[in-house]
N, C-alpha and C positions, 0 to 999 in steps of 0.2 A: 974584372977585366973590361978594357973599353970594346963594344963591337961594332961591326962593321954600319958605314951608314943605312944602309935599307934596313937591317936587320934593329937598328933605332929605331926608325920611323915605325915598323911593325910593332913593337914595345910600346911605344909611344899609344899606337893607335887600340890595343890589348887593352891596356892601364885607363886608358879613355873610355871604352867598353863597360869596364869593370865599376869604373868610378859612377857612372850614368847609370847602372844597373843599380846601385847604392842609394844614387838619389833619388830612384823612383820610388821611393817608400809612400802607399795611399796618405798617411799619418801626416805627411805635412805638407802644406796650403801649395797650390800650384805655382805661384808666382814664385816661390823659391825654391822648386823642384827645376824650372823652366832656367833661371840664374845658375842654380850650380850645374846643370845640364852642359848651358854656352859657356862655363869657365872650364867643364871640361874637355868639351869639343874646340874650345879654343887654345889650349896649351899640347895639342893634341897635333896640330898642324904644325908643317914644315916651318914656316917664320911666320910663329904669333906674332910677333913687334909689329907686321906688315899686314896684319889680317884684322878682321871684324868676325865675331859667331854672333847670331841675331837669331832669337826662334818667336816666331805668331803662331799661339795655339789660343782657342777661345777669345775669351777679349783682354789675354795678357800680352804683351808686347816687350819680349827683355834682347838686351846686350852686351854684350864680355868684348873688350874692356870697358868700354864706351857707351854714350849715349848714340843713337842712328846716325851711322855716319852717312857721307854724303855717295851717294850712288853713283861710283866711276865705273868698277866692276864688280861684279856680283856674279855670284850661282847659286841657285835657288832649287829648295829638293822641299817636293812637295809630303806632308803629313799624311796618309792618306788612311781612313779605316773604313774597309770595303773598298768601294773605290770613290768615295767621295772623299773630297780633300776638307781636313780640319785646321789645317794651319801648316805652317813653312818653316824651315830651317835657310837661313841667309847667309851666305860667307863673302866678305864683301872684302876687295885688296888693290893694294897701294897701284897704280900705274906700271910699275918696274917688275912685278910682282905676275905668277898667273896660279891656275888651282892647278894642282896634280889629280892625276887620274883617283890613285886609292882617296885622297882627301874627299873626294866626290862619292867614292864606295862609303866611305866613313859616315859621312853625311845619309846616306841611306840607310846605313844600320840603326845611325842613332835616332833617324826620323820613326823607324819601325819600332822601336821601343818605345817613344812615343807615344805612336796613336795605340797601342796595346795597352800601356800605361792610360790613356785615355778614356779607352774601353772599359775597363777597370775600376777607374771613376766614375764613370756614368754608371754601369751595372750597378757598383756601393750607390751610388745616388737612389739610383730607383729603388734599391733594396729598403734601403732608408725611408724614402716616404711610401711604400708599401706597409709598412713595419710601424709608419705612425697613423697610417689608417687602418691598419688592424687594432693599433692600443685606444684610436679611437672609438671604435666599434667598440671593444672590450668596454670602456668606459661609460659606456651609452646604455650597452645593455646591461654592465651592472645596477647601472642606477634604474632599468627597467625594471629587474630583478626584485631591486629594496621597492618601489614602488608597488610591484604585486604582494611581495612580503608583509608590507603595510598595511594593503586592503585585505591582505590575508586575514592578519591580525585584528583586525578592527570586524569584516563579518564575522570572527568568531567570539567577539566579545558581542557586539549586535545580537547572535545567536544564543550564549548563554544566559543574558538578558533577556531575552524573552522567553525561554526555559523557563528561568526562576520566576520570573514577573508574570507568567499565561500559561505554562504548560505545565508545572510542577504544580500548581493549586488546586489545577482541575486530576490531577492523577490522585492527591490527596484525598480530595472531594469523592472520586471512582473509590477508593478503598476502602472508605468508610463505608461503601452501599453490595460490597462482593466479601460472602460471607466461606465461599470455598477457599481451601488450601490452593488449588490448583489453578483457581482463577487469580489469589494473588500473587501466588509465584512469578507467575506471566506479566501482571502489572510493575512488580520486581524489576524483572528483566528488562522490561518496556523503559523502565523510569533510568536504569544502568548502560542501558544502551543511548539512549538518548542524551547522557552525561559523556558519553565517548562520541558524540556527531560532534563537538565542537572543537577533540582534541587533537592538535597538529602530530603526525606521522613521519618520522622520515623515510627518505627515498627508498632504503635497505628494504621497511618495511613495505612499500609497495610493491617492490620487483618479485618477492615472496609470494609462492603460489604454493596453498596444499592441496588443492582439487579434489574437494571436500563433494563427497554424495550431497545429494539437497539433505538426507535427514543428519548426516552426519554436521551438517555446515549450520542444521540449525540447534543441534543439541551442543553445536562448539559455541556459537553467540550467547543460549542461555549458561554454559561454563563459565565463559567470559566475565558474564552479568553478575557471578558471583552465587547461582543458585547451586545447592547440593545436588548429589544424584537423586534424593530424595524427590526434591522438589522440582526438580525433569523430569522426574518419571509421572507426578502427581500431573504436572504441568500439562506434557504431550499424550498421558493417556498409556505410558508403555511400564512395563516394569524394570524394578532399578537392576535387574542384570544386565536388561538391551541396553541402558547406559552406560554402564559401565564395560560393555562388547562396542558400543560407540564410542567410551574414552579413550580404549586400547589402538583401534584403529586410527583417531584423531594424533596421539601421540605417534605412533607408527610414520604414521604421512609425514606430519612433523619432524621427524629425526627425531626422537626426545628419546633416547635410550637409558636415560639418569631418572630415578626415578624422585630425586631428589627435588627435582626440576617442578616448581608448581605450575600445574597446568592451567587454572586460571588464568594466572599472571602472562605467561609466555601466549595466551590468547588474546589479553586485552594489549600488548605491546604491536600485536600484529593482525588487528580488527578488519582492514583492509584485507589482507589474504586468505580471507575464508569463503573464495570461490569454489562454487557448485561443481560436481564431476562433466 
């Protein structure tokens, strides 16, 4: 059913509303957010035929239907976010012609969607190069990362080099001249520990704390080492039961409730966490 004229123009200007709320989608480029904007604030008005919609936002410049027409009359409703002005909405009309009051409310609405759509943008903008100077950072220091990695790698081949080629010769040399059990046990351990200084650890493994008595921490490094309880007890001077009342406790601290579980093994994986009480 056809209705009444005002009751058009408020449809009119709804449907205009809606359509501008449409186009403001972030997604696509401003200059054709701004076009379909003025086409539809300009079919929006009393007699398109006799009208211009023109909107300056940034440094885009559009108008529905036309190219800028020539300045008879105009009304001009500023863009405004906060209160500084971003740009204008233009309504420019024939001689014969004048603007209506809502035409002018209309224009206000649509300018406030707008500069919020503006706001919008900018916000996504800055999020954006925030977001590419974090990936740059990221970038930066991963390759700080492979760099320490590298020289990781390389002092510990440096290291085990010199092991083999200066430090492994002379322990050979010590063993042939140390006629006790107990002294070589120790040389043992010396020579097994010195094979785990060069070995890389993960992180797991350092955050790991058993907060080991000093004797417990050091009857766990000669376990480690590979020596029996035999040769710990020959070694520190104690007899193989206190070791073996030091293994119990070592696992204890450890969580090691599986007896399954070799306790050497689970000590040289976790070399680093055999700190003192």
């Amino acid at each position: 059913m056809d209705l009444p004229g005002e009751l058009q123009e408020r449809k009119k200007e709804l449907s205009c509303i809606y359509r501008v709320v449409q186009s403001l989608g972030l997604q696509n480029p401003l200059e054709k957010t701004l076009s379909d904007v003025a086409r539809s604030l300009h079919g929006a008005l009393t007699h398109p035929e006799k009208m211009t919609a023109g909107i300056h936002l940034d440094t885009n410049e559009v108008w529905y239907p036309s190219d800028h027409p020539e300045p008879e009359n105009r009304h001009t409703t500023p863009i405004l976010s906060g209160n500084q002005a971003i740009g204008e909405i233009i309504i420019v009309w024939e001689p014969d012609h004048s603007l209506l009051p809502q035409e002018a409310q209309l224009a206000e609405s649509v300018a406030a969607l707008l500069a919020h759509n503006a706001e919008q943008r900018q916000a996504e903008a800055e999020l954006r190069k925030a977001i590419d100077a974090e990936n740059r950072k990221t970038v930066a220091l991963a390759e700080v990362l492979l760099q320490i990695e590298e020289q990781h790698r390389r002092s510990q081949a440096d290291l085990q080099q010199d092991l083999q080629s200066r430090i492994f010769p002379l322990l050979s040399r010590l063993e042939q001249l140390l006629a006790g059990a107990a002294e070589r046990a120790l040389l043992e351990a010396l020579r097994n520990s010195l094979l785990q200084c060069g070995a890389s650890r993960s992180s797991r493994h350092r955050e790991l704390s058993l907060h080991l008595s000093p004797r417990e921490q050091e009857v766990a490094h000669l376990i480690a080492s590979g020596l029996s309880t035999k040769q710990i007890a020959q070694a520190l001077g104690i007899t193989g039961s206190t070791v073996e009342r030091h293994r119990h406790n070592i696992r204890k601290k450890a969580g090691i409730s599986c007896e399954g579980i070799h306790l050497a093994s689970f000590l040289r994986n976790r070399a680093d966490s055999l700190l003192p009480l």
